[in-house]
C-alpha positions as CSV (number, residue, x, y, z in Angstrom):
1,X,22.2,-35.7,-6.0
2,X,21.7,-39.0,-8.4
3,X,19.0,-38.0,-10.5
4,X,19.7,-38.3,-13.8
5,X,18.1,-35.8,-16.4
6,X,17.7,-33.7,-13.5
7,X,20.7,-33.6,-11.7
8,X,22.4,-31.3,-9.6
9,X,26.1,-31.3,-10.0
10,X,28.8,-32.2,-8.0
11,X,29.7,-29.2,-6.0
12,X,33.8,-30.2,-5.7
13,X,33.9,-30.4,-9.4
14,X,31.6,-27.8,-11.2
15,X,30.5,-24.5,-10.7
16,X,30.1,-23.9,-6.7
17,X,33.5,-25.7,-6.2
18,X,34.5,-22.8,-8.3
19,X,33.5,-19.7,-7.2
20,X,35.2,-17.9,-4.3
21,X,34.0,-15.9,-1.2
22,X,35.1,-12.6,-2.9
23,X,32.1,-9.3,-3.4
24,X,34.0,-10.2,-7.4
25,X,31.4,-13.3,-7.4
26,X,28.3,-12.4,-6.0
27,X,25.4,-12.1,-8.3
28,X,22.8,-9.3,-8.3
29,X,19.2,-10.6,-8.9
30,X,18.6,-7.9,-11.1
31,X,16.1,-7.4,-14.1
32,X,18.7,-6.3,-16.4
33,X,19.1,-7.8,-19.9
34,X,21.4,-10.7,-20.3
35,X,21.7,-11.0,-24.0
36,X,25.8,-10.9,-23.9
37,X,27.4,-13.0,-26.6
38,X,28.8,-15.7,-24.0
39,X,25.9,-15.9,-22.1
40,X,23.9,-16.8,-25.4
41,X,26.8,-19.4,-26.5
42,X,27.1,-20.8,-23.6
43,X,23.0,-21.0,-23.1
44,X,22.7,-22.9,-26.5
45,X,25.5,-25.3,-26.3
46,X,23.5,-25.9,-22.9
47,X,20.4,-26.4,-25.0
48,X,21.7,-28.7,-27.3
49,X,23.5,-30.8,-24.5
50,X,20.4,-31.0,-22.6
51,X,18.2,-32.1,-25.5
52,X,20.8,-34.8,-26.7
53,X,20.5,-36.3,-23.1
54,X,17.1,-36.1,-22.7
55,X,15.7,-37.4,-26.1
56,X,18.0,-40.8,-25.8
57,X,16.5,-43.5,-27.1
58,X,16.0,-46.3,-24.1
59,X,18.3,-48.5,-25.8
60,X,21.4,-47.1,-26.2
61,X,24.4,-48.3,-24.8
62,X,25.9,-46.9,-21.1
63,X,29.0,-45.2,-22.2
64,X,27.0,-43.5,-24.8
65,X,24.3,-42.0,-22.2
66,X,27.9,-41.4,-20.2
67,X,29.6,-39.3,-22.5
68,X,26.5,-37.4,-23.2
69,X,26.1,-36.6,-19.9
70,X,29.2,-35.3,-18.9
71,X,28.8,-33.0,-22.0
72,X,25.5,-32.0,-20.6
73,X,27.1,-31.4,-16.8
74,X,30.2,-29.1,-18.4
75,X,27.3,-27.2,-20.8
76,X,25.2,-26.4,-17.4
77,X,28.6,-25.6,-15.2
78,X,30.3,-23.3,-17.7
79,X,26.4,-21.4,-18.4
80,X,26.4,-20.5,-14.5
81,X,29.8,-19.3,-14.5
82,X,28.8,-17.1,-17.8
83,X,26.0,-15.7,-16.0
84,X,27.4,-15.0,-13.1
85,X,30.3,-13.1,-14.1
86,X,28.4,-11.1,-16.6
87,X,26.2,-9.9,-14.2
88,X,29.0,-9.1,-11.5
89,X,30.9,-7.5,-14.3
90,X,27.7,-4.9,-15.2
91,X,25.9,-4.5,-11.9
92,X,28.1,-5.4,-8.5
93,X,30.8,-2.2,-10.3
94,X,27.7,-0.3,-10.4
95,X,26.6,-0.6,-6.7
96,X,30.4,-0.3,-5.7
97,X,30.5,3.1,-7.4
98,X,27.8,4.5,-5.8
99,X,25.9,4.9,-9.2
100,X,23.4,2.1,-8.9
101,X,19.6,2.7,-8.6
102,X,17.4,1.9,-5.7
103,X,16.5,-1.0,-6.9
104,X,19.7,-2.5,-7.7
105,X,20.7,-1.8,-4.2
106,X,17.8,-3.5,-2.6
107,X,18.5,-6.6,-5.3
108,X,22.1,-6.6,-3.6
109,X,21.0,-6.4,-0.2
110,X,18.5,-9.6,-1.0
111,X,21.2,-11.3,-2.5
112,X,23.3,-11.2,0.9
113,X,20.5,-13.4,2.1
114,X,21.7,-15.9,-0.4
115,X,25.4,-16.0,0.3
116,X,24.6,-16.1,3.9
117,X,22.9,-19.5,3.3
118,X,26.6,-20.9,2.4
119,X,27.9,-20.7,5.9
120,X,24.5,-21.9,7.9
121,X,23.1,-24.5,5.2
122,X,24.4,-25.1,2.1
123,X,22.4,-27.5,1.0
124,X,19.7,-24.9,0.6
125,X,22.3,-22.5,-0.7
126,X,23.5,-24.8,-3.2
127,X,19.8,-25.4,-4.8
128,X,19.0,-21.4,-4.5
129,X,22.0,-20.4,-6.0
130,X,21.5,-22.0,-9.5
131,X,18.2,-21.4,-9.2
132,X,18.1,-17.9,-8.8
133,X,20.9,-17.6,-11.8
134,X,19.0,-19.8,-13.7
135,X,15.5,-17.4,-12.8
136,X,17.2,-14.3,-14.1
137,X,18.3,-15.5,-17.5
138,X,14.8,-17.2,-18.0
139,X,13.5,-13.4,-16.8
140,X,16.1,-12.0,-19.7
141,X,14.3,-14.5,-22.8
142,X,11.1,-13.4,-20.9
143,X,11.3,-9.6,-21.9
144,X,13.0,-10.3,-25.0
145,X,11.8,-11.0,-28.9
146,X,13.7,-14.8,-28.6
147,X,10.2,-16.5,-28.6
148,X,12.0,-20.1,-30.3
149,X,14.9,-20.0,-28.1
150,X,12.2,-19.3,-25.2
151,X,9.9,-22.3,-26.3
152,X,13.4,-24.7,-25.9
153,X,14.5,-23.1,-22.8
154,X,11.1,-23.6,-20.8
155,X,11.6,-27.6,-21.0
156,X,15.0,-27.6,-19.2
157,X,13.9,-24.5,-17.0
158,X,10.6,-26.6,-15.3
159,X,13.1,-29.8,-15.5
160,X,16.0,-27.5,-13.4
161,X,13.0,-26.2,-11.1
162,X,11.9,-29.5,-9.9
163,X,15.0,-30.3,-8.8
164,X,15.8,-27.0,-6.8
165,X,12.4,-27.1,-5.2
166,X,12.2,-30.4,-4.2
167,X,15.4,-30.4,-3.1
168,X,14.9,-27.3,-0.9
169,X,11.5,-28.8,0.5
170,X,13.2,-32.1,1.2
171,X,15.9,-30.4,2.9
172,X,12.9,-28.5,4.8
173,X,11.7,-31.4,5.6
174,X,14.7,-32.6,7.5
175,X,15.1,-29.9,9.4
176,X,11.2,-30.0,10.7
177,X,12.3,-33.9,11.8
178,X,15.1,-32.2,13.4
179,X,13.7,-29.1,14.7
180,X,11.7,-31.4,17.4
181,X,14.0,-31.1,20.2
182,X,14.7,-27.2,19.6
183,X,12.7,-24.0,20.2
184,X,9.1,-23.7,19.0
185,X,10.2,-20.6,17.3
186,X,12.8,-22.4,15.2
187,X,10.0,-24.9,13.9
188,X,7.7,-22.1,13.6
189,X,10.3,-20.8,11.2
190,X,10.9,-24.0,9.1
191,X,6.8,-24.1,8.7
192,X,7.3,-20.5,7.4
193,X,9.7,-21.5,5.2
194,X,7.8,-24.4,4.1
195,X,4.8,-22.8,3.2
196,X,6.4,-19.8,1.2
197,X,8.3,-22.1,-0.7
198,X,5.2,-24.0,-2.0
199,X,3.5,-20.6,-2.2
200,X,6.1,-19.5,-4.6
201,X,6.4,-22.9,-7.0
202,X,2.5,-22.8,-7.3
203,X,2.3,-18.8,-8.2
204,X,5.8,-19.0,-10.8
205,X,6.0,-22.7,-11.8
206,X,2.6,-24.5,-11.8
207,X,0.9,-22.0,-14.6
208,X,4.2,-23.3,-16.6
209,X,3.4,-26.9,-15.9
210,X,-0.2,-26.5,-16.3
211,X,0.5,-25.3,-20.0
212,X,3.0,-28.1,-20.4
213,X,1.1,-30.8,-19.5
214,X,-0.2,-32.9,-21.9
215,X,-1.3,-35.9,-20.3
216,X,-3.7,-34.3,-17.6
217,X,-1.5,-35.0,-14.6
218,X,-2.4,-32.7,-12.8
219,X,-6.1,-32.4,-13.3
220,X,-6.7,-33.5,-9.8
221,X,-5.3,-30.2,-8.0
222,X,-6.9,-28.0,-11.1
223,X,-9.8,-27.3,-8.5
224,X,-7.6,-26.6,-5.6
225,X,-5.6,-24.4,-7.8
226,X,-8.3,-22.3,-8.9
227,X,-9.4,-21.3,-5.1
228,X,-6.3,-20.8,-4.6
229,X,-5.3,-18.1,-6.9
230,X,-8.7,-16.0,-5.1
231,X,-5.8,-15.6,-2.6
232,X,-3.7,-13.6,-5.1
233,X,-5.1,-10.0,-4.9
234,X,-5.7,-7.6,-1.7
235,X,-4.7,-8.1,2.2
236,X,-5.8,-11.4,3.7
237,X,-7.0,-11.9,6.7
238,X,-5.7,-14.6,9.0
239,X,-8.5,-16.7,8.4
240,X,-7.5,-16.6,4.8
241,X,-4.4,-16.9,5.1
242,X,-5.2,-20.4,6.9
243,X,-7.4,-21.2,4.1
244,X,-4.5,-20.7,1.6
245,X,-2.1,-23.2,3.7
246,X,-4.4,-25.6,3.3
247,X,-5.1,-25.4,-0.3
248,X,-0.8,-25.2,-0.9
249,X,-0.5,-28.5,1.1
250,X,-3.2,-30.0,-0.6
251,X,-1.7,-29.4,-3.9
252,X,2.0,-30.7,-2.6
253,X,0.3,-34.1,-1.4
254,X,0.4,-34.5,-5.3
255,X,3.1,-32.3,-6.3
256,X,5.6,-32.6,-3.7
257,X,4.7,-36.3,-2.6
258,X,8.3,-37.3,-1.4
259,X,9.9,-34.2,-1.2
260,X,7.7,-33.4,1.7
261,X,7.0,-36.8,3.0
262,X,4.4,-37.6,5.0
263,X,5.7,-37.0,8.5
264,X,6.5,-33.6,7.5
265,X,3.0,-33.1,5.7
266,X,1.2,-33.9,9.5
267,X,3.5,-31.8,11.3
268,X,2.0,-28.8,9.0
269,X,-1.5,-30.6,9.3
270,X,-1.3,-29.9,12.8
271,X,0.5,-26.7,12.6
272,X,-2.3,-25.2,10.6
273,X,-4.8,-26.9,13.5
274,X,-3.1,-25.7,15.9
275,X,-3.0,-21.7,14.5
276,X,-6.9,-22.5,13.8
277,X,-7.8,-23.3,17.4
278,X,-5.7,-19.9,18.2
279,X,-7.9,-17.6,16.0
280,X,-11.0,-19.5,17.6
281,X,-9.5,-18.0,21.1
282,X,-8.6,-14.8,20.2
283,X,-11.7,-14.0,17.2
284,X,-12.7,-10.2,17.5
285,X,-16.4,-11.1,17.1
286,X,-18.6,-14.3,16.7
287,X,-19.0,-13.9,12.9
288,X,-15.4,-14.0,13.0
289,X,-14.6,-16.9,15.3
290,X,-17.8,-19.0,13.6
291,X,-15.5,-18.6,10.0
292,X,-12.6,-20.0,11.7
293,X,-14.3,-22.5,13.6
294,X,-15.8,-24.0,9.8
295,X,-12.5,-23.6,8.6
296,X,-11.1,-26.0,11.4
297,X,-13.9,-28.3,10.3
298,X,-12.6,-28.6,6.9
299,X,-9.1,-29.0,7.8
300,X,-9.2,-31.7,10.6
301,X,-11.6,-33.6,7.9
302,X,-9.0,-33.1,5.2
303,X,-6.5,-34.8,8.1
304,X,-8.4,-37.4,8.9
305,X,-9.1,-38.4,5.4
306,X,-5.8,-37.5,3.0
307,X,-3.4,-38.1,5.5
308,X,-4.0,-40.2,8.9
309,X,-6.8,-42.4,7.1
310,X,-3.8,-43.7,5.0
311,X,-1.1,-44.0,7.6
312,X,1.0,-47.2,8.0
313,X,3.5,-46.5,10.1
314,X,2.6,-45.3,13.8
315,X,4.9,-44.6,16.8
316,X,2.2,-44.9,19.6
317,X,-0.4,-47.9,18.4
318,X,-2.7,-46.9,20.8
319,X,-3.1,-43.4,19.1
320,X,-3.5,-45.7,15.9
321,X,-6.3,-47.6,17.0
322,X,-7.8,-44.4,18.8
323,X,-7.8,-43.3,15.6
324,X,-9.3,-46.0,13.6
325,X,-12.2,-46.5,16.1
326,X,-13.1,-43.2,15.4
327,X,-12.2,-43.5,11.6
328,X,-15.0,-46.3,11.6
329,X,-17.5,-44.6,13.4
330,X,-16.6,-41.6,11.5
331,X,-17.4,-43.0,8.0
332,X,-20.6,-44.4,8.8
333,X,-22.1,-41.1,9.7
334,X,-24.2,-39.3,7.3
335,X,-25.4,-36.4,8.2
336,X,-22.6,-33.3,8.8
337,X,-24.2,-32.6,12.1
338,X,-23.2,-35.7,13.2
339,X,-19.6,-35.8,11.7
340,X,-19.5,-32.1,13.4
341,X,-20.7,-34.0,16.9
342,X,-17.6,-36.8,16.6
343,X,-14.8,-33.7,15.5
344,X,-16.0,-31.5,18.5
345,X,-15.9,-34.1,21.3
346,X,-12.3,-35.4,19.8
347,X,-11.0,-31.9,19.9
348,X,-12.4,-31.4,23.1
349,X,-10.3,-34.6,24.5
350,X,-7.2,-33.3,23.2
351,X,-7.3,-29.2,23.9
352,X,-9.3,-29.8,27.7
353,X,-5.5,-31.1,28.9
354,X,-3.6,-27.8,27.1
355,X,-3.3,-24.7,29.0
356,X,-4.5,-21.5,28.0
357,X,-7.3,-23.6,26.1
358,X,-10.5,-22.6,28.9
359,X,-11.9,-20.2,26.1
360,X,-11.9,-22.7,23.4
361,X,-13.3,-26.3,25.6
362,X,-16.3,-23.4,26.2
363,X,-16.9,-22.9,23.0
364,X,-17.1,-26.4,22.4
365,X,-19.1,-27.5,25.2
366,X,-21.5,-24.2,23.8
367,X,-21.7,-25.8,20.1
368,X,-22.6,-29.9,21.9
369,X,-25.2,-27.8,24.3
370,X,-27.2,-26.5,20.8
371,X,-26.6,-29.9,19.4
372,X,-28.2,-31.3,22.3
373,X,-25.8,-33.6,23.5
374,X,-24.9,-31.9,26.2
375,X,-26.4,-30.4,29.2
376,X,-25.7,-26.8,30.7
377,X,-25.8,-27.4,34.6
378,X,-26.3,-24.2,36.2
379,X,-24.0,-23.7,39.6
380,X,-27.0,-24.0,42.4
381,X,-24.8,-24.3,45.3
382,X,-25.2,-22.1,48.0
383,X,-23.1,-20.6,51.2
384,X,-23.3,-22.1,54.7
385,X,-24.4,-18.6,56.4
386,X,-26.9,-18.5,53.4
387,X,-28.2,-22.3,53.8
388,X,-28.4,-21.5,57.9
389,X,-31.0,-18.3,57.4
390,X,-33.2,-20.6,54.9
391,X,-33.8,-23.0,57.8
């Protein structure tokens, strides 16, 4: 709530402490124009408070960077109010009178979802709420001829986003650290929530930062990116669908470093693990379960070497020296048939104690049989009545 160019205002003092719980205040995401004459005064008094901030020189006195500040704060307070009520004064009437399209309806119904944040958290409703106004008017410049005041917005817009998304994954991320003592459906739906967010940031922000970047920071997820646009078009299968979790939490090791720290980065490690070894159990046909099986592969090496290869701080230290034994041993190998060897007969020490798990230790024990490092014993035993007649 500190940041400085990037900061999120006080809530008592600016625009949320503002706004009441009346239908009179609720915005409509809606793709209608927003070219009103306050909205655009408002917008460019924004503009120029932002760029005076953020083109400071670094030595300039305190009470200077102060004042300009506050100017910028007020700007960005009185440009939510001005979209907000512009909107509620052209669309909410609409849907109240019966005479708004089907769209409009279904953009009111979505925005409930919004509001409803308020009461259950509102530190996620605090970050959507500006972000979505602040989404709508940068849709508005989108569809409109402004292409110069479009090329001033975009630097505040990706500055604004940052902020909202981190602060949404951070406050994700909290909830994942607390959601360890309640239901696995209520973690089940913070992981959902974690991987949509980063789903949309990479498909609506990171083209944006791409173009903006000058400096090549972020060269090093321009590969993962690429496969992961392949997941863009058509159905995808659940396979896939793994595939494309992994790629989104690659990218938000560099992205996202400490909004999703790493505590909650292993947690979705081993969700996506976890939902890997399912589709292994419950694969329609061998082709199928052989894909998810060289998925897993992949993923528990990407574990082993992005995340727990890097790990300082450990709870249990026998798990971390468990793991660095096998780190060792693990690096020295060459060949991929015996990495694969080392990955099968770890998973098989940590699924043979689950339940519900006798399909999968199988098709382990199958894969270290081929690899010939393990024996099939056939079951020779025989009955007493049978072992009485023999003699």
């Amino acid at each position: 709530m500190a940041e400085r160019s990037l900061k999120v205002l006080d809530t008592n003092k600016t625009f949320f402490g503002k706004i009441s719980n009346t239908l009179s205040k609720l915005l409509v995401p809606t793709k209608i124009g927003i070219n009103g004459f306050v909205i655009t005064l408002k917008r460019n008094n924004l503009l120029k408070s932002y760029e005076n901030y953020t083109n400071l020189p670094n030595h300039i006195e305190d009470s200077k960077k102060e004042s300009l500040l506050n100017k910028y704060e007020e700007a960005y307070s009185l440009y939510l109010e001005a979209i907000d009520k512009h909107i509620m004064d052209t669309v909410y009437k609409k849907v109240k009178a019966g005479s708004a399209s089907e769209f409009e309806k279904t953009a009111m119904s979505d925005y409930y979802l919004i509001t409803n944040l308020k009461n259950t958290d509102y530190n996620e409703y605090k970050y959507r709420k500006q972000k979505y106004l602040i989404e709508l008017d940068y849709e508005s410049l989108k569809v409109s001829d402004k292409t110069k005041i479009l090329n001033r917005y975009n630097g505040f817009y990706l500055s604004k986003m940052d902020v909202f998304y981190k602060g949404i994954l951070k406050n994700y991320s909290v909830s994942l650290a607390e959601s360890t003592k309640k239901a696995e459906s209520d973690k089940n739906k913070v992981f959902y929530n974690i991987f949509t967010t980063l789903d949309e940031y990479m498909k609506n922000i990171m083209p944006l930062k791409f173009e903006a970047d000058k400096k090549g920071s972020y060269n090093k997820i321009k590969d993962d990116y690429d496969n992961y646009e392949r997941f863009e078009v058509g159905k995808l299968s659940e396979k896939d669908e793994i595939e494309k979790k992994i790629l989104l939490l690659n990218m938000s090791r560099v992205v996202f470093t400490h909004s999703l720290p790493l505590v909650a980065a292993e947690q979705c490690y081993e969700k996506l693990i976890e939902d890997s070894r399912e589709s292994i159990i419950n694969a329609s046909n061998d082709k199928r379960k052989e894909e998810v099986y060289t998925l897993l592969l992949d993923i528990l090496d990407e574990y082993d070497k992005k995340l727990l290869s890097t790990k300082i701080y450990w709870e249990d230290l026998t798990e971390r020296e468990k793991f660095k034994t096998f780190w060792e041993l693990y690096s020295k190998k060459e060949s991929d048939k015996d990495k694969e060897i080392l990955l099968i007969r770890r998973e098989l020490s940590i699924v043979n104690s689950k339940e519900g798990k006798d399909k999968l230790v199988k098709f382990y024990k199958d894969k270290l049989v081929k690899f010939g490092v393990m024996r099939s014993i056939k079951n020779s035993a025989k009955t007493y009545l049978s072992c009485k007649k023999l003699k």
